[in-house]
C-alpha positions, 0 to 999 in steps of 0.5 A: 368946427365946434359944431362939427365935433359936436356932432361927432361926439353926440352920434358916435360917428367916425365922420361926418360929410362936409357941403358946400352952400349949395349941398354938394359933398366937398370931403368928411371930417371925422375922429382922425382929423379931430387928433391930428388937431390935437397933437403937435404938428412935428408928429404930424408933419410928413417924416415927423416925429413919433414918438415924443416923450419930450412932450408932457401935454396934459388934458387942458394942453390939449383943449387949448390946441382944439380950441384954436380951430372952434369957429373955423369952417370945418371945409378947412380941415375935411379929407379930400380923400373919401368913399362915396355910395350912390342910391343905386350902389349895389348892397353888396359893393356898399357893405364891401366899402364899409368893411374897407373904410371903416367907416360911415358912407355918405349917398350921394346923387351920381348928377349933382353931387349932392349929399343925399344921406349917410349910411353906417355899418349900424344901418346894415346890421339893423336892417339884417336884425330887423 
């Protein structure tokens, strides 16, 4: 996880794709899996609370909650649920799942399911400028 977050935080992704030992895509960790670690799980629970003003958490509150997930293996906390782009997605389809998702797409091989490489929407954009 530590890494994991570090990566997040150094590149400025939403997410990043998670393998397995052999390099296929098993989900994505990103931002919003990051908070959800972050905040009392009554917030998060399905029909949880939310709005919590009982709750006064300051910034080391809220490190001491992260720090409980540091050196666990991110698999355990990667979304299940996520796009994929593949090398002969149509550009059009691929800049249509960036708009949709919001987020990075990671490339992965139709056969093997391994993650071949992540495009961004910073990727479409240079590319246009360039």
């Amino acid at each position: 996880m530590g890494e994991a977050i570090g990566i997040l935080v150094a590149r400025r992704f939403r997410s990043v794709p998670v393998v397995d030992d052999a390099g296929k895509m098993i989900g994505q960790f990103g931002v919003h899996a990051l908070l959800r670690m972050m905040v009392p799980r009554i917030a998060t629970e399905r029909l949880g609370l939310p709005h919590l003003p009982f709750v006064q958490d300051d910034l080391e509150d809220l490190r001491r909650r992260l720090r409980r997930f540091w050196d666990k293996p991110v698999g355990e906390y990667a979304e299940r649920d996520y796009f994929v782009v593949h090398p002969d997605t149509p550009l059009t389809k691929t800049v249509l799942s960036l708009y949709h998702t919001h987020d990075n797409l990671p490339v992965v091989d139709r056969k093997t399911g391994q993650l071949l490489g992540i495009i961004s929407y910073w990727d479409i954009v240079q590319r246009l400028l360039n």
